[in-house]
PLY file of the C-alpha trace (Angstrom):
ply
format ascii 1.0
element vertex 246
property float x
property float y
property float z
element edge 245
property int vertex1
property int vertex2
end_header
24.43 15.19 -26.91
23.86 17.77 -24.04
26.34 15.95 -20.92
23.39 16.11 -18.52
21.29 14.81 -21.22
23.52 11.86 -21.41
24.03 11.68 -17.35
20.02 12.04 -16.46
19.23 9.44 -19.64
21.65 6.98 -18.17
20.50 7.63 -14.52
17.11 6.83 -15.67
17.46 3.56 -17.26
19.74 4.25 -20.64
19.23 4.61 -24.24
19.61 1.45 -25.43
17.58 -0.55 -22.87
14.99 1.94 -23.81
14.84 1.53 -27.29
13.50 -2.01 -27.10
10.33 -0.79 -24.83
7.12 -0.72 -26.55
4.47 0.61 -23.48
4.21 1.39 -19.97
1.31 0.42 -18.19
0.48 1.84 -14.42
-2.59 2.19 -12.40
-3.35 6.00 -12.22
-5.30 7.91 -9.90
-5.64 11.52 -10.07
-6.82 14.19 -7.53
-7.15 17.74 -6.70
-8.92 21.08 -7.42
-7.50 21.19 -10.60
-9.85 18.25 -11.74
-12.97 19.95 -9.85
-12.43 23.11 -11.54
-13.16 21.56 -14.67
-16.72 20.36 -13.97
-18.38 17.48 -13.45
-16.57 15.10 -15.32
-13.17 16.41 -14.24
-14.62 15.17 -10.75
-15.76 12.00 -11.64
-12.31 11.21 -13.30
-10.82 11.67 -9.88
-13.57 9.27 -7.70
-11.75 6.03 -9.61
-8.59 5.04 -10.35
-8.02 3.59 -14.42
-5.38 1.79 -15.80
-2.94 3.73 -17.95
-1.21 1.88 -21.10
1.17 4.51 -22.59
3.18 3.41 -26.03
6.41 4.57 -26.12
6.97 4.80 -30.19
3.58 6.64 -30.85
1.99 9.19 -29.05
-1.24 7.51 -27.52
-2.27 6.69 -24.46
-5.19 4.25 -23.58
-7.34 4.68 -20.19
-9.33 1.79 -18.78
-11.61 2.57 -17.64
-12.58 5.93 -18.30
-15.32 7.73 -16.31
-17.61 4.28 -16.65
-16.53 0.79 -15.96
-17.76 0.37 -19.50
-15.65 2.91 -21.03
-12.29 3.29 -22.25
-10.62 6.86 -23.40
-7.70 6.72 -26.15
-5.60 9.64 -27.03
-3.88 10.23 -29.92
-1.90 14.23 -30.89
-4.66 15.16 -33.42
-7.83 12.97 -32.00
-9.18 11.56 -28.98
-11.93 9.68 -28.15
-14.25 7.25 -25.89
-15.39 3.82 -27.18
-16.93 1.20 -25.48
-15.15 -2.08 -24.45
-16.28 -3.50 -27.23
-15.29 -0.99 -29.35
-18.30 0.94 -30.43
-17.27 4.64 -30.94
-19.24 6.95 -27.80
-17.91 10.23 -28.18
-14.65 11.95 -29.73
-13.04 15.14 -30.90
-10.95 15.64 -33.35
-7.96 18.66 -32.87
-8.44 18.54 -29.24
-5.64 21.26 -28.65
-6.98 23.72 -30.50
-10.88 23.31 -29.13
-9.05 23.83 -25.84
-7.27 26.76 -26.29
-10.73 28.51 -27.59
-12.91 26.82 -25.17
-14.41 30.22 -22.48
-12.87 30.21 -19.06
-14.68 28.43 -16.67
-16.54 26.27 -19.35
-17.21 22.61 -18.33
-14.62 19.97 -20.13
-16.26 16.90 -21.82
-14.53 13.53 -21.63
-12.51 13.56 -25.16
-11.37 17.20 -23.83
-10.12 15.86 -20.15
-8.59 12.69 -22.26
-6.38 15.14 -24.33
-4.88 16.87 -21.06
-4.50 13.77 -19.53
-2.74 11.86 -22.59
-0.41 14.23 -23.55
0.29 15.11 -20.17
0.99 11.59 -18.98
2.94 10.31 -22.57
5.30 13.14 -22.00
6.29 12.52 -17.84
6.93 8.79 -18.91
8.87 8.99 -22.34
11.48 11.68 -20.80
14.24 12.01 -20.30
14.69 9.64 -23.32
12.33 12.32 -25.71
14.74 15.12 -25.24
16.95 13.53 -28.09
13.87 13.58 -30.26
14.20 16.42 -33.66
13.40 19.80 -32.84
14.04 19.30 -29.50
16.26 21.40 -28.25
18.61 21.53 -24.45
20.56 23.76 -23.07
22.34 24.25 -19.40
19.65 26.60 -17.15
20.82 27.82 -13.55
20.86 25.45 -10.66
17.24 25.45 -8.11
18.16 24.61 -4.40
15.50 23.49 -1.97
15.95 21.43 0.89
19.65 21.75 1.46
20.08 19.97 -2.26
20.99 21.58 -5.51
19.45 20.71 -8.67
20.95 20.85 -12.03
19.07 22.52 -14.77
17.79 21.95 -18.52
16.04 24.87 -19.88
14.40 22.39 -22.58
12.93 23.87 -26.10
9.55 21.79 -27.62
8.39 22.59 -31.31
5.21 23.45 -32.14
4.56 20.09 -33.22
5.08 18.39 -29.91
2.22 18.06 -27.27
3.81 19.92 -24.17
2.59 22.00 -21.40
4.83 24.97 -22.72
7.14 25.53 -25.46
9.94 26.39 -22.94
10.16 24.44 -20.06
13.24 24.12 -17.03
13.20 20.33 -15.75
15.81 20.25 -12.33
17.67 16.95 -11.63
19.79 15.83 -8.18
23.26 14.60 -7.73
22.06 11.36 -9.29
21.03 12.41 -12.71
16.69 11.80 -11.09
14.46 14.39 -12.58
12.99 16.07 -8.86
11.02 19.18 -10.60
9.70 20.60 -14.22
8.53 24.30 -14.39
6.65 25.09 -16.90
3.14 27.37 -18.02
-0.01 25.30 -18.56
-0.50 27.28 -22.64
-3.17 25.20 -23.41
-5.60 26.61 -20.47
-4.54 29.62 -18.15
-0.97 30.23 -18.55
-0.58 29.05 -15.08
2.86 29.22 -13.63
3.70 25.50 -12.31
5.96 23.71 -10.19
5.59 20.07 -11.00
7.53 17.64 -8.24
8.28 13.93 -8.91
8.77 12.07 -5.66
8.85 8.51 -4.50
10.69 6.66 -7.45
10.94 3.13 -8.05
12.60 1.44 -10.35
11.22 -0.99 -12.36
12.75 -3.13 -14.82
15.93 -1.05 -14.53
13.71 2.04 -15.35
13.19 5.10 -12.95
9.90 6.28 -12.47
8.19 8.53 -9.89
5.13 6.98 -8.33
3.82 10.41 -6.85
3.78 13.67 -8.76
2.59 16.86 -7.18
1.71 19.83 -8.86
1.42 23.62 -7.63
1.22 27.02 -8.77
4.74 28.66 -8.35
5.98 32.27 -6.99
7.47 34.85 -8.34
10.63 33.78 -6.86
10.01 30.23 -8.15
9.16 29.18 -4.60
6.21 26.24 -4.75
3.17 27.38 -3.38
1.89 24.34 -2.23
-1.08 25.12 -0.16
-2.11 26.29 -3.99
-1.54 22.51 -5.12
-3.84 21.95 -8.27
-3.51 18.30 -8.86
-1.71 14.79 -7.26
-0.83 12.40 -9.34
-0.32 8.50 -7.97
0.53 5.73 -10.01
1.13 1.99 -8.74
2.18 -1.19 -10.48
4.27 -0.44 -13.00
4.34 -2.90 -15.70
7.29 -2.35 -18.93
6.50 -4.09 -22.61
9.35 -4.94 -24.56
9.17 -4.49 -28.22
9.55 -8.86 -29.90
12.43 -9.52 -31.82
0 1
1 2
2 3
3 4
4 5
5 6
6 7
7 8
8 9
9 10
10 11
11 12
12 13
13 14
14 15
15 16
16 17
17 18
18 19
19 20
20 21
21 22
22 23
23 24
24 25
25 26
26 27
27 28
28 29
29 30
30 31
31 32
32 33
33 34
34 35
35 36
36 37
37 38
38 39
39 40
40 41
41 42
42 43
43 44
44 45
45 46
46 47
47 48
48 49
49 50
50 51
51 52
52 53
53 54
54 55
55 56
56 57
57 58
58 59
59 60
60 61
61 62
62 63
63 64
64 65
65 66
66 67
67 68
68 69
69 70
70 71
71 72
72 73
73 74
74 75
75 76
76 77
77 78
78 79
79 80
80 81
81 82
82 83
83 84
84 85
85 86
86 87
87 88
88 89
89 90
90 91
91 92
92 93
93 94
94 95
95 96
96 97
97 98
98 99
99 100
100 101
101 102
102 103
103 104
104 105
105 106
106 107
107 108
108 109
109 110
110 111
111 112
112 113
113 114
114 115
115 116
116 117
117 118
118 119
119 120
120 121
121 122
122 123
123 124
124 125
125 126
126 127
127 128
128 129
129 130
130 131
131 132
132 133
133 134
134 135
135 136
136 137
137 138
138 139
139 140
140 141
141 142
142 143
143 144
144 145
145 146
146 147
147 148
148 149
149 150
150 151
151 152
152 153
153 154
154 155
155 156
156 157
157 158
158 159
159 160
160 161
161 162
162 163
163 164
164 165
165 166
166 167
167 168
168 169
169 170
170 171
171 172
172 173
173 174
174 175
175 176
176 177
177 178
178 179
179 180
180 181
181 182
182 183
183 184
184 185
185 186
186 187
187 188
188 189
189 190
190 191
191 192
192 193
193 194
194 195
195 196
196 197
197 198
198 199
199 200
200 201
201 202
202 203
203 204
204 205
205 206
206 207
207 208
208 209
209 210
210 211
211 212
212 213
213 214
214 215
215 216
216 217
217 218
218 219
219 220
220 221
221 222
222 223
223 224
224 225
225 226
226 227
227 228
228 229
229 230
230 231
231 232
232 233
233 234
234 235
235 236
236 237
237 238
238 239
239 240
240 241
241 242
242 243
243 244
244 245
């Protein structure tokens, strides 16, 4: 294992205490022009907040509720979908990754499409540091990123094709501690967008690190953020961990 692998996994919680978590649940509420430029369900999304139940041993997510009190949104890697609460099927799309890569620029998203962003998105800020040790994934040691009169350490990080990421290359920068502070990356599945992706305010809950506020913003050539060009803040509240039974 990669020795800031095995410092950040540790300063986040630890391997073993991990293993025995089964979902995290948070209330999520989501803002910026990145939702409005998406049309007018990307708006509506961001008018509410939902309830976010994110398994940690399969990829899906589960929204409640989702753009309708009477609404929930699942995602899953190859499907998502909205059902009612009681469980009648409303809408849902089926290879969401690949309608979103073809879909025009500028085109308005539907809800299954602003699920998939969100799910994949959201699974893969709350299972790391712990998936970096998953197969195919591959770290290695990038240059340091100061800011602020701190240094972070670097992980130029590797995804296969297989696994629902922003980018196939990606550089996540962690302080002194071993806390992951910022993830650079390219947003492949819409724009190619250069990004900048802070975690702030952590808490730790049941001996697990998370960041309650995550702000994203285009980035400069330099790598500077360019944060009056901020596309989306993330908030999430009231943490909750489930622990697999035994």
């Amino acid at each position: 294992m990669n020795s800031l692998v095995k410092k950040v996994i540790e300063a986040h919680g630890g391997l073993e205490p991990w293993s025995s978590v089964d979902k995290i649940s948070a209330t999520f509420r989501a803002s910026g022009s990145g939702f409005k430029q998406r049309g007018p369900l990307g708006e509506a999304l961001t008018q509410a907040p939902m309830q976010v139940h994110i398994a940690t041993k399969v990829k899906e997510v589960t929204f409640k509720p989702f753009l309708s009190e009477d609404q929930v949104g699942i995602y899953r890697i190859d499907r998502t979908w909205i059902e009612s609460k009681g469980g009648t099927l409303v809408e849902s799309l089926d290879h969401p990754r690949e309608v979103l890569e073809q879909l025009p620029q500028g085109a308005p998203w539907t809800g299954p499409q602003l699920i998939y962003f969100l799910g994949y998105s959201l699974w893969m800020y709350h299972t790391l540091p712990y998936s970096f040790l998953e197969p195919g994934i591959v770290c290695e040691n990038a240059e340091p990123w100061s800011e602020g009169g701190e240094t972070w350490q670097g992980l130029k990080v590797t995804y296969p094709d297989s696994y629902p990421a922003h980018s196939k290359e990606q550089i996540h920068y962690f302080d002194s501690e071993g806390i992951m502070r910022r993830q650079d990356y390219t947003v492949d599945v819409r724009q190619n967008l250069k990004i900048a992706h802070y975690m702030l305010d952590h808490q730790v809950v049941d001996g697990f690190v998370f960041a309650r506020k995550r702000r994203i913003c285009l980035r400069g050539e330099e790598g500077q953020p360019l944060w009056e060009r901020t596309l989306i803040a993330a908030d999430l509240e009231n943490f909750a961990i489930s622990r697999v039974r035994r």
